[in-house]
N, C-alpha and C positions, 0 to 999 in steps of 0.2 A: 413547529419545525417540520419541513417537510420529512419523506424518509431519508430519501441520498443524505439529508445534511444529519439526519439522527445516525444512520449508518459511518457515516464519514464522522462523525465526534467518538462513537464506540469506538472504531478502529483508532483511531490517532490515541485515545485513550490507554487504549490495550497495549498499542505499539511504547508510548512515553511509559507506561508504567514497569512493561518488562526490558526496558533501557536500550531500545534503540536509538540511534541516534539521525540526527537530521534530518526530519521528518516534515516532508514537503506535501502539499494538497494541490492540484491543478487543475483547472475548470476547462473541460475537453470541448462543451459541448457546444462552441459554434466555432470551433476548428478542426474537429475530425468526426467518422462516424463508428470509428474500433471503440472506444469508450466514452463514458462522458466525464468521469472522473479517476485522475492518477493519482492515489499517495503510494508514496516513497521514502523507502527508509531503510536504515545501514544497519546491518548484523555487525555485532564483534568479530564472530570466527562462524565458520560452517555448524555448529552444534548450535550457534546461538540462534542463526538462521531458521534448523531446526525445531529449534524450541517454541520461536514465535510463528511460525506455522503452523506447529501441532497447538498450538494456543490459538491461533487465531481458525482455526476450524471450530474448537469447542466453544471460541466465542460468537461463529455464528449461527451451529447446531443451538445452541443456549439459549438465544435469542431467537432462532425459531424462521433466522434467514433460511430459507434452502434455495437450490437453485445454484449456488455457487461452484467453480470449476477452478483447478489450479493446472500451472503449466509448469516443471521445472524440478528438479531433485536439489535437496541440500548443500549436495556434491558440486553440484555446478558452481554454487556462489552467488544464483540471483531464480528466489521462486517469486511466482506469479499467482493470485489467486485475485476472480474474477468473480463480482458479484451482481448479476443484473446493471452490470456497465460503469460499475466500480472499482476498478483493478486496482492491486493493492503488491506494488515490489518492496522484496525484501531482498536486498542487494549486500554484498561484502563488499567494503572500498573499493579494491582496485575495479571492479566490476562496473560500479557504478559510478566511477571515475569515467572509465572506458566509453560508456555508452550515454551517459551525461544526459539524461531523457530530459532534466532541467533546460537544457542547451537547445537541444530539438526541439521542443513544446516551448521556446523562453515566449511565445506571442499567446500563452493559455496564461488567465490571470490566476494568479494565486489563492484558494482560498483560508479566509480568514482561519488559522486555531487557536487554542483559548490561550497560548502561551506566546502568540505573537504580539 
């Protein structure tokens, strides 16, 4: 398994385990050049958003990713953390109702996760 796809099963992992929901993967990389890959996935509320943030940094200090960047406050309702072209949103519903990146990207194929 390459890395992006080792990187991309931790994360989706992380995300299903501390119960985020709808947890999408999207294959960027012969349709744009901001990323190559988007998961996406829905917080409860603002703390939950939070939470899997501050989790999802220790899972990839842990793991010994560096190099990663985030864009975005709790407050807002949709953080962004960016890992050697793995971006990774963690959206509140209405948020990402609103901005529906699924809709925008619908011509990036999905990638496979273990629960699809």
């Amino acid at each position: 398994m390459d890395q992006d796809q080792e990187i991309i099963k931790q994360v989706v992992e992380f995300l299903e385990d501390r119960k985020a929901e709808e947890i999408v993967a999207l294959d960027l990389r012969e349709l744009a050049n901001i990323a190559d890959y988007f998961i996406i996935a829905t917080g409860a509320n603002k703390p939950h958003i939070k939470a899997l943030y501050d989790g999802m940094q220790r899972l990839f200090k842990g793991a010994g990713f560096k190099g990663y960047h985030k864009v975005g406050v709790p407050d807002s309702g949709w953080m962004i953390m960016d890992y050697h072209g793995i971006m990774v949103h963690i959206f509140e519903r209405e948020l990402r109702d609103f901005y529906d990146l699924e809709k925008l990207w619908k011509d990036a194929p999905r990638v496979k996760l273990q629960d699809d």
